[in-house]
FIFI-174625 format. One line per 3 residues: number of its first residue (from 1); their letters; for each residue x, y, z of N, C-alpha, C, CB. Coordinates in steps of 0.02 Angstrom, whole numbers, plus 32768, in hexadecimal, padded with zeros to 4 digits. Glycine has a CB too. Example, Ala and Ser with C-alpha at 12.3 -4.5 7.8 and 13.67 -1.06 7.14 Angstrom:
<atoms>
1	AS	8294/7EE4/8186/8267/7F1F/8186/8294/7F5B/8186/8235/7F20/81C4; 8282/7F90/8162/82AC/7FCB/8165/8285/8002/818A/82C0/7FE2/811E
</atoms>
This chain:
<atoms>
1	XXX	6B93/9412/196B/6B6A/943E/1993/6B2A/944B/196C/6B90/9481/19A3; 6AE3/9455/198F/6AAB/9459/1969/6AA4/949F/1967/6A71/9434/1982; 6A73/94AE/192D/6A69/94E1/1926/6A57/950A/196E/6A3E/94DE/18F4
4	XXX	6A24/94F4/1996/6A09/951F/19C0/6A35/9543/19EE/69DD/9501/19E1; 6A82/94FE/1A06/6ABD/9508/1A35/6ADA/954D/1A12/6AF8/94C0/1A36; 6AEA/9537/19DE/6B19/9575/19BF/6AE6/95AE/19C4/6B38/9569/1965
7	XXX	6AAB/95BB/19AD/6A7F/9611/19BA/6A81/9614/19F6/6A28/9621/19A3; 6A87/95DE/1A43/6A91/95FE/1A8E/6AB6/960D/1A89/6A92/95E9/1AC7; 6B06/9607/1A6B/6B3D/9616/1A80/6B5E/9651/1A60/6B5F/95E2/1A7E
10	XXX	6B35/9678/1A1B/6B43/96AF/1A1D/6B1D/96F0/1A44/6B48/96B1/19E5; 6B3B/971D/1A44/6B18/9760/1A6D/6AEA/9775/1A41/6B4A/97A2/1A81; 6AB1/9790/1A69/6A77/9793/1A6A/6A6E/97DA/1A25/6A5E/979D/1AC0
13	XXX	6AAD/97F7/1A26/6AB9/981F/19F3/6AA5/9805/199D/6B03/982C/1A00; 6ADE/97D1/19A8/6AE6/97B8/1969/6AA4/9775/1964/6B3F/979C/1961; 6A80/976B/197B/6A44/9746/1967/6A0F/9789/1956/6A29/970D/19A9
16	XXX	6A07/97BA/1968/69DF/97E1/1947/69FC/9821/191F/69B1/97F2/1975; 6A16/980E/18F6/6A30/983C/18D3/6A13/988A/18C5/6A38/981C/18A0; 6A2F/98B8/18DA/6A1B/9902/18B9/69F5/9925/190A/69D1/98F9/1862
19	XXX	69EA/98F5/1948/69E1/9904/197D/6A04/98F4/19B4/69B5/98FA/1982; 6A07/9929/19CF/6A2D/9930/1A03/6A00/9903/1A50/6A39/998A/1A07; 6A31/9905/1A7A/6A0D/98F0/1AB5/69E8/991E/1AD8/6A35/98D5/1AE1
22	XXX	69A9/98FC/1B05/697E/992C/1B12/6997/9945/1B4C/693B/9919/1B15; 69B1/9931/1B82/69E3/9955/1BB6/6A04/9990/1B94/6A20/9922/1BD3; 6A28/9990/1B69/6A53/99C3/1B56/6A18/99FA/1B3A/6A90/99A8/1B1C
25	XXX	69D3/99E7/1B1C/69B1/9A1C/1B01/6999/9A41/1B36/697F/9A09/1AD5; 699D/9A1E/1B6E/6980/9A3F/1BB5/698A/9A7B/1BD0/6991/9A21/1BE6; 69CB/9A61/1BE6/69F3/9A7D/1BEE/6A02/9AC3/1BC6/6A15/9A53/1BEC
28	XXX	6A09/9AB7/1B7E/6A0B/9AF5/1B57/69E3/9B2F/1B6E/69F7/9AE7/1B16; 69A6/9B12/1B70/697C/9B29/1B75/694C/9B5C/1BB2/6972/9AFE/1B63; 6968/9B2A/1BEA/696E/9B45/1C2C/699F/9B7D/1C40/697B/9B13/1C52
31	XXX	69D8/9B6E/1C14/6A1B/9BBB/1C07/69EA/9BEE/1BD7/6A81/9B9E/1BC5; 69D5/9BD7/1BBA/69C0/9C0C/1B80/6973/9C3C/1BB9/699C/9BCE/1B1D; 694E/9C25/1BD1/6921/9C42/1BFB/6933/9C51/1C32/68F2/9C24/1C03
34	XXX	6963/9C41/1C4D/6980/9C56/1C8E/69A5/9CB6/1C73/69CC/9C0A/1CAA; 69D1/9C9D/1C38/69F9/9CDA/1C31/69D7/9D08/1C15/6A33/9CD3/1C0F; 6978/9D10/1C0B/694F/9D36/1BE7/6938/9D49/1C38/6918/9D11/1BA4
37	XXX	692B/9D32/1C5E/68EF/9D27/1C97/693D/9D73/1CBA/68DB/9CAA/1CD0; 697A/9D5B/1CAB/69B3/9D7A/1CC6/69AB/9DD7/1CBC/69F7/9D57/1C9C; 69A3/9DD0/1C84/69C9/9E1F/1C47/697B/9E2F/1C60/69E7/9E16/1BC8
40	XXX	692D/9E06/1C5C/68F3/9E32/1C40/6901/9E4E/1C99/6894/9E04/1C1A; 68FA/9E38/1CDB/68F4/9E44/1D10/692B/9E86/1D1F/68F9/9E03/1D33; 6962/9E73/1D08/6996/9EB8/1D07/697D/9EF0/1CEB/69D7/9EB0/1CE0
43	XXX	6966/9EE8/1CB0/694C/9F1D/1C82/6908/9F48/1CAC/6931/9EF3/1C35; 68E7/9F0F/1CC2/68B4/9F48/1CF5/68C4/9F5A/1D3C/686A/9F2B/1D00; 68F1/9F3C/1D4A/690E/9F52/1D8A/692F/9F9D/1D86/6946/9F1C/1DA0
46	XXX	694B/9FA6/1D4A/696A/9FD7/1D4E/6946/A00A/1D1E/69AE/9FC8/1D43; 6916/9FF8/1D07/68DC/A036/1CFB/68B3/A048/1D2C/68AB/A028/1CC7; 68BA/A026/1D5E/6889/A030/1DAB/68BC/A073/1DD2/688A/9FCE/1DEE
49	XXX	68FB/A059/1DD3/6921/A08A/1DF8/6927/A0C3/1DB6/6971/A068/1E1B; 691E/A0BB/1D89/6925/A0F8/1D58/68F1/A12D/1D70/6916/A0E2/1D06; 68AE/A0FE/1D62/6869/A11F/1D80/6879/A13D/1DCA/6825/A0E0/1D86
52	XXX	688E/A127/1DF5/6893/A14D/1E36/68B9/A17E/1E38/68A5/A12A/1E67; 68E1/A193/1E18/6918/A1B8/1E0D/68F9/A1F4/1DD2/695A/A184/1DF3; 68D9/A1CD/1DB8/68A6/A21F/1D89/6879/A238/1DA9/6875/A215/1D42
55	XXX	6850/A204/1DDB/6818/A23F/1E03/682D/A258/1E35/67D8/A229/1E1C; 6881/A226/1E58/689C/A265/1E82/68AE/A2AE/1E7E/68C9/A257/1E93; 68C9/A29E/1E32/68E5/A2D9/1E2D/68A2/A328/1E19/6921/A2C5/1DEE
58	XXX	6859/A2FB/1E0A/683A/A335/1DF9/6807/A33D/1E2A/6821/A336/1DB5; 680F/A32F/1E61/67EF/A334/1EA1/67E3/A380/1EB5/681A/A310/1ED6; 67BC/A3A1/1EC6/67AD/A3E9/1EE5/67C2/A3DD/1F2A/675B/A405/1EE1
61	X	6800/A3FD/1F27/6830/A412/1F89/680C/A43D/1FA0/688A/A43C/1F94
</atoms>
């Protein structure tokens, strides 16, 4: 087998050693901003209803 056969036939892992595949960094990555885009949107969602709930309560009846 020639050299070149044998580097197609291992995974794309083990020909570049110390890197990972770029699909999988994607991916990471797309979890990692999704689950920030998640918590930051919660976090002001529920300082919005906090806020409505403090100027309700100091409203002149």
């Amino acid at each position: 087998m020639s050299d070149e056969a044998e580097a197609a036939a291992q995974p794309e892992s083990e020909r570049r050693p110390g890197k990972r595949m770029d699909r999988e960094d994607w991916i990471e990555r797309g979890v990692a901003i999704r689950a920030g885009f998640y918590i930051f949107g919660t976090h002001l969602f529920a300082g919005f209803v906090w806020l409505l709930f403090y100027l309700g309560e100091h409203t002149n009846k």
